[in-house]
C-alpha positions, 0 to 999 in steps of 0.5 A: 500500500502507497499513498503519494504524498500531497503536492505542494505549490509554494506553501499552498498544499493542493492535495490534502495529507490522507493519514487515514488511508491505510485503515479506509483500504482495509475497511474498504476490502471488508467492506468489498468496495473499491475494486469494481464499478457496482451497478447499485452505485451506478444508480445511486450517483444517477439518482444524485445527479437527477436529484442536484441537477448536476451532470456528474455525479460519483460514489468515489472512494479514495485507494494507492494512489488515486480515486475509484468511482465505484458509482459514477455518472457523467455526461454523453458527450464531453463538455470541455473538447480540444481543437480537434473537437474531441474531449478527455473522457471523466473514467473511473479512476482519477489520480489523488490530486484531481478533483474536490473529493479528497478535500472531503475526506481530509475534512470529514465535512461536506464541501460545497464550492459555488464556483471553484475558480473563487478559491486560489486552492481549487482554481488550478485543480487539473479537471476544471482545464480537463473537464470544464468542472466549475462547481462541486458539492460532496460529502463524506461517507463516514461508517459506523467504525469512524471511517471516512470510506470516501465520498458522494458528491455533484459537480457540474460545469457551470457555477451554481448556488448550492446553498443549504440547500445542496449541503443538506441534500448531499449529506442526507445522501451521503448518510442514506448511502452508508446505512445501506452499505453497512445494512448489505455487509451486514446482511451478506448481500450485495448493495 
């Protein structure tokens, strides 16, 4: 197990410490999450993105030396395209340093940024150039041991309110989705 250490410009620190992340991979393993997309969770992130209004929508969870969306909803066809008219394509895996959903994990608070490019920290993340990101709402998923086992959040590629609103609808999300993991391991059935 390696984690890449956090990527400092100047003295702003990009990408946060994730002290946490070997005891989040062996939860995750127990758990049987992190490894594969699920189609459980395929719909639980289109069901985030109907619900938000958002074009993204992922159930990421953190792992060495990236992030797996193990839920994940994305748009047909890419927003942000190159001058040859094609567009990189939002995958399942991103490295740790893109995106907004390790910033939830280290926080262990939800996060919602209206328009990233108000926050020097988050302007120069690489899926804002890379995929148009220009707004972010997330969550953490935190289990009953205390784990933050990664994230459920929006994003969408123009600025938008989230207000109250948003946080409390990504939370309440968030929350729903961890009862229902913990409910299918205990049960030994699939999400």
């Amino acid at each position: 197990m390696s984690y890449d250490p956090p990527r400092p410009v100047g003295r702003l620190l990009l990408t946060p410490e994730d002290p946490e992340g070997p005891a989040r991979t062996r939860r995750l393993r127990l758990l049987g999450l992190g490894r594969r997309p699920e189609a459980a969770l395929d719909a639980f992130a289109d069901g985030l993105a109907e619900l938000t209004g958002a074009p993204y929508a992922m159930v990421n969870f953190p792992v060495d030396n990236g992030q797996f969306f193990a839920g994940l909803r994305r748009p047909e066809a890419p927003p942000v395209t190159r001058g040859d008219g094609t567009g990189l394509e939002f995958g399942r895996f991103q490295p740790r340093d893109h995106g907004f959903c390790p910033h939830v994990v280290a926080r262990r608070r939800a996060l919602a940024l209206e328009d990233v490019r108000d926050y020097p920290r988050f302007a120069g993340n690489p899926v804002v150039d890379a995929f148009g990101i220009r707004s972010y709402l997330g969550a953490p998923l935190i289990d009953s041991t205390g784990t933050v086992l990664g994230t459920v959040a929006a994003a969408d590629v123009r600025p938008r309110p989230w207000g109250r609103a948003g946080l409390e609808t990504v939370k309440s999300a968030a929350a729903d989705l961890v009862a229902r993991i913990e409910r299918s391991a205990d049960d030994g059935l699939p999400l």
